[in-house]
TORGUKOL-56526 format. One record per residue (C-alpha): residue in three letters; x, y, z. Coordinates in steps of 0.05 Angstrom, whole numbers, plus 5000, padded with zeros to 4 digits. Layout:
<pts>
ALAXYZ ...
</pts>
This chain:
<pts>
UNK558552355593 UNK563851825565 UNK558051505519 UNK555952255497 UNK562752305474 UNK563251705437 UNK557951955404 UNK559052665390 UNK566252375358 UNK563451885308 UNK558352365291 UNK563652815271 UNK568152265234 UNK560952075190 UNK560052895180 UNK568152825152 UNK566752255101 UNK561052485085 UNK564853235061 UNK570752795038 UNK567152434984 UNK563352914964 UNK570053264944 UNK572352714905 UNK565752604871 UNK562253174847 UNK555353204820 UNK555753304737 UNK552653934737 UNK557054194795 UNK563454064752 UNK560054414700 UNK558855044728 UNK566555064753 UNK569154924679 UNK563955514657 UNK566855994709 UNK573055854688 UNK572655974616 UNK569356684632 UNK575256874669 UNK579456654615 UNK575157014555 UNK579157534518 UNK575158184493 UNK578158444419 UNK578259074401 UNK580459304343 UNK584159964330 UNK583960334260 UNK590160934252 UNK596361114223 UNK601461114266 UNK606260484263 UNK611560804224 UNK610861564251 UNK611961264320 UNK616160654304 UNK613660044297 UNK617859754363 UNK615360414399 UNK608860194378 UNK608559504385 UNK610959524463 UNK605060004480 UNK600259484461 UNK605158924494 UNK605259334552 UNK597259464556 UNK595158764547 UNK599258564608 UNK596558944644 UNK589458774616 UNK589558024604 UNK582457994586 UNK583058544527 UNK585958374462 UNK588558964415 UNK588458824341 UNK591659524297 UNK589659614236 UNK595060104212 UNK594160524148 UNK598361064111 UNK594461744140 UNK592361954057 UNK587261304070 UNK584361434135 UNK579961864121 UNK576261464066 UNK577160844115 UNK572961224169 UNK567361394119 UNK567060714098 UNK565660454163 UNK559860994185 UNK557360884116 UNK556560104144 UNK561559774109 UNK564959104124 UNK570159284159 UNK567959604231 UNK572060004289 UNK572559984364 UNK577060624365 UNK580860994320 UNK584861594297 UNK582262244273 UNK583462934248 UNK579163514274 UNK576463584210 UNK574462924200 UNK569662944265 UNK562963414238 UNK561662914181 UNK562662204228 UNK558762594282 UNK552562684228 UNK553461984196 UNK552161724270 UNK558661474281 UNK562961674339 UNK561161744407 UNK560262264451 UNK565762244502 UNK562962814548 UNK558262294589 UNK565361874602 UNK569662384626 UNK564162654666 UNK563461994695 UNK571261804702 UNK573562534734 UNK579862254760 UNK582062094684 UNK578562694664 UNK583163104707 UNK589462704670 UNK587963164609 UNK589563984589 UNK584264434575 UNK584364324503 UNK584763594498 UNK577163534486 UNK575563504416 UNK568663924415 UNK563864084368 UNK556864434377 UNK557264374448 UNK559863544455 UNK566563244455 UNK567062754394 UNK573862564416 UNK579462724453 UNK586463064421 UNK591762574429 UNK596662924417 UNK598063714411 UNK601364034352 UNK603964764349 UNK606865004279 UNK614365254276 UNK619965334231 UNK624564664235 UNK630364704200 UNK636564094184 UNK641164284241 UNK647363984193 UNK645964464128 UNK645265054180 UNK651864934204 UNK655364794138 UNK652465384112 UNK654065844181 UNK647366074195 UNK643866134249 UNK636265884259 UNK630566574250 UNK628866854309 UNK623267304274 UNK619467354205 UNK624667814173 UNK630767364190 UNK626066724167 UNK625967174096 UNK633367174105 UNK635466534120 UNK631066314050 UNK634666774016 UNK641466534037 UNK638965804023 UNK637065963951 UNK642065783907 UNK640965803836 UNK647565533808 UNK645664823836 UNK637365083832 UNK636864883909 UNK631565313953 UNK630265294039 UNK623765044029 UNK617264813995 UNK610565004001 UNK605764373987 UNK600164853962 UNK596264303938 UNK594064094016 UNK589464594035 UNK589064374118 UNK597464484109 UNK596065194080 UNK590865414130 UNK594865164193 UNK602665114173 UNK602465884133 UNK596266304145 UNK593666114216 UNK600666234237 UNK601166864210 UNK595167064223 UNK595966994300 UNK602067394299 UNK598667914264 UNK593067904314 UNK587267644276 UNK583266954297 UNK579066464248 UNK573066594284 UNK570867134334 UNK567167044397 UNK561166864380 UNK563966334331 UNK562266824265 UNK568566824219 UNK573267324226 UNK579367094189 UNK577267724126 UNK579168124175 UNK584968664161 UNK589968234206 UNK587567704154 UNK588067984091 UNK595568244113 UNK597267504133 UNK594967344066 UNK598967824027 UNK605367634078 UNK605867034043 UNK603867253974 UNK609667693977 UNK614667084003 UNK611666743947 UNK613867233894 UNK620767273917 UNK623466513886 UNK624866273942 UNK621065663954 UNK620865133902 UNK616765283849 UNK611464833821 UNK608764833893 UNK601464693857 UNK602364093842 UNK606063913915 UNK602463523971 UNK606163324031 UNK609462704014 UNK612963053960 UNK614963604021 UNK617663124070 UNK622262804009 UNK624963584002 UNK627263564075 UNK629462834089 UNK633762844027 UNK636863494045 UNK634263803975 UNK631264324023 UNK633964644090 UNK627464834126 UNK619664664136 UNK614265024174 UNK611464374205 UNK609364064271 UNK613863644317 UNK612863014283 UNK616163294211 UNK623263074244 UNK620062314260 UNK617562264194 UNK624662494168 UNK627861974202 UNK623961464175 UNK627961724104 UNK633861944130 UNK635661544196 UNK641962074205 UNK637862714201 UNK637963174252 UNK632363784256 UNK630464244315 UNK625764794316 UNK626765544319 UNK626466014388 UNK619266294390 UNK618066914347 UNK613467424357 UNK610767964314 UNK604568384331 UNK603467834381 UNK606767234401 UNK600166734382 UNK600966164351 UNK597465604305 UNK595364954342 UNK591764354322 UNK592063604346 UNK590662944320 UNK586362534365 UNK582161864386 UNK574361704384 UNK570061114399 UNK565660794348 UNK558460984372 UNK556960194344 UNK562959794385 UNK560059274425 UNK566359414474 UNK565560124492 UNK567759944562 UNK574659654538 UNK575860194489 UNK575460684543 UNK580160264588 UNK585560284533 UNK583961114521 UNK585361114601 UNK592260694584 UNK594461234525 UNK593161874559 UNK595761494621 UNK602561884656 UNK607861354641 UNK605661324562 UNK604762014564 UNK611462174584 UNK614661614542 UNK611361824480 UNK613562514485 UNK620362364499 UNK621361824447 UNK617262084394 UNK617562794400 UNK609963014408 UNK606363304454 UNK601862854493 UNK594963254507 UNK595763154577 UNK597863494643 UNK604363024659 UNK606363184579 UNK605563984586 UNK609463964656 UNK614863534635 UNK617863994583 UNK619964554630 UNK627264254633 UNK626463844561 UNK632963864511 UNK629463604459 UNK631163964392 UNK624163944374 UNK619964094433 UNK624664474488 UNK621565074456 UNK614364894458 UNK612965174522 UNK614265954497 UNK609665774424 UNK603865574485 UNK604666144528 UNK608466744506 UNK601766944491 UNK597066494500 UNK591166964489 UNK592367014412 UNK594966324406 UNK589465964351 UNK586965284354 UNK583864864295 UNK577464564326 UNK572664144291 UNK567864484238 UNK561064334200 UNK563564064134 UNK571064164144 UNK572463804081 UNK568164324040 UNK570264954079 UNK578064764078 UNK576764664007 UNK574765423994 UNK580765654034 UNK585265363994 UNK582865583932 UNK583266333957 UNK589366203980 UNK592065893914 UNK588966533875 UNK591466953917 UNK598866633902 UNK597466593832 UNK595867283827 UNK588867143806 UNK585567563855 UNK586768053903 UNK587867823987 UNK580468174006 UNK576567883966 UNK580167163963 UNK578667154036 UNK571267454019 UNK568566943987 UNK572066384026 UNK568866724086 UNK562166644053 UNK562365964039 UNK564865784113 UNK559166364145 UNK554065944111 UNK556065254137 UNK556365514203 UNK550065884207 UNK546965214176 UNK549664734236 UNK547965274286 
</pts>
């Protein structure tokens, strides 16, 4: 027994020396496959980011959200490529046209989406949501950006269209914000001055997407009347249509919106507001964030809800899509999961004033005192049933196109509501009966 255990203990010193130097001196290719694991944990994936929001959301605001994400995402590496929004567009067709410059993720309008979708260019996010239910279940009903049955991209943020007005010209002047369409007349009317040839607002009727959601769609829903009906045929000639037309031919006649309006586009518009050369805008949430970025000082808040046949309103949202190309789908997706996430969601719509298109964005404005978006709740469901939303279209650029040239006739006096809105519904009819 005593010489077995001599034994079995210098047996187990040689088995110790024997692991010792092997410690110390590693085969070559052993310390090469460590280095190599190494470096793939340290490899950082770029992805690159093409939109327009810097300025709109601040570009500290902005910068810390992608701080924030790549902390907590070592291995992912967010490069912005931030352009005014009049470029975007032509930026996006660039890239599906297979350009230089190419996209992980980006920015888009709903009526940008039909023509990337049929140059092959964004992805279809219904396959990812289905797959990710627990993120899927993050987002409101009408965060999906569909079109002909698949969701192109996903609303990032929602956008109902209200009369905002400059809170310190109200109160120098003693009025009170409209509550309705007739006291919207009069409030105009008691802006209009034309001793110092100063008016409440502009109309930018040179933007046809601002005509057809800001002015008629909003209208329009409080007459009753929809864009399209049920089964997705237009519907917008309708007589709810043609008297939401003539509504704001008649405005139009009265002088009280600064004339010229042709030749304005929205840039012209916001300089109207932020200089205090005009009192009001029928805008979206994000006019007062742009106004800031004028007039630091400004203060704006939107009117109570109004109602008129109905209590509907217009909606639209600007969203996010995935380049059907990007090599990085997967990390794209993980920062869409990091933007629509609660905390940003919540954060953005406080500091920013826009409605995140998710759940934890909706919920948290039941107690908001935010100028701008304490009354969103009552434009989303006073009466939700003839609210309208802008969804994606077959050649949006061509159909908003013939809207705005009815509705510029119309204005000018060229021809009549009905048939304006005739022949604008024939040119959309046809595009949709084509993609159908």
């Amino acid at each position: 027994m005593q010489k077995l255990t001599r034994f079995s203990v210098l047996a187990a010193m040689i088995v110790l020396a024997v692991l010792l130097s092997a410690c110390v001196a590693q085969p070559e290719s052993a310390a090469g496959t460590a280095s190599e694991a190494d470096a793939m944990e340290e490899e950082v994936v770029e992805i690159t980011w093409l939109q327009w929001w810097v300025n709109e959301w601040g570009p500290d605001n902005h910068a810390q959200l992608i701080a924030d994400f790549e902390a907590q995402n070592p291995n992912i590496k967010v490069t912005v490529v931030d352009v005014p929004w009049p470029e975007m567009a032509g930026k996006l067709q660039a890239a599906a046209a297979g350009g230089s410059e190419s996209y992980d993720l980006f920015g888009t309008e709903s009526t940008w989406i039909a023509g990337l979708t049929k140059q092959g260019f964004i992805e279809d996010l219904g396959p990812w949501l289905e797959n990710d239910p627990e993120f899927a279940a993050k987002l409101t009903p009408t965060t999906p950006m569909n079109l002909l049955g698949e969701t192109r991209g996903l609303c990032l943020y929602l956008i109902p269209y209200q009369f905002a007005y400059n809170v310190d010209i109200f109160e120098e002047k003693g009025l009170e914000p409209p509550t309705n369409w007739d006291e919207f007349v009069a409030v105009l009317e008691a802006l209009r001055d034309e001793e110092s040839n100063s008016y409440g607002m502009s109309m930018p009727l040179q933007d046809g997407g601002f005509l057809l959601l800001r002015y008629f769609n909003f209208r329009l829903a409080q007459e009753g009347g929809q864009m399209l009906d049920a089964d997705g045929n237009v519907a917008f000639n309708s007589a709810e249509g043609v008297a939401a037309m003539q509504w704001w031919k008649d405005l139009y006649d009265k002088d009280l919106v600064v004339p010229g309006s042709f030749g304005e586009d929205q840039a012209l518009m916001l300089e109207f507001v932020a200089s205090g050369q005009t009192a009001a805008i029928i805008d979206g949430p994000f006019i007062w964030t742009k106004a800031k970025q004028i007039d630091p000082e400004i203060r704006m808040a939107y009117a109570p809800a109004w109602t008129h046949n109905t209590g509907g309103y217009s909606w639209a949202c600007s969203g996010m899509g995935i380049a059907a190309n990007s090599p990085h789908k997967e990390e794209a997706w993980e920062f869409f999961k990091y933007i629509y996430s609660d905390a940003v969601s919540l954060k953005m719509t406080q500091t920013v004033s826009l409605l995140w298109a998710t759940n934890a964005a909706v919920d948290s404005l039941a107690d908001s005192e935010d100028p701008m978006l304490r009354h969103v709740p009552a434009f989303a469901n006073q009466d939700p049933e003839s609210n309208i939303l802008f969804a994606p279209l077959p050649e949006a650029s061509k159909l908003i196109d013939a809207f705005q040239q009815a509705f510029q006739q119309v204005l000018a006096g060229e021809k009549d509501a009905q048939t304006a809105l005739d022949e604008a519904a024939a040119v959309w009819q046809a595009e949709l009966d084509a993609a159908k």
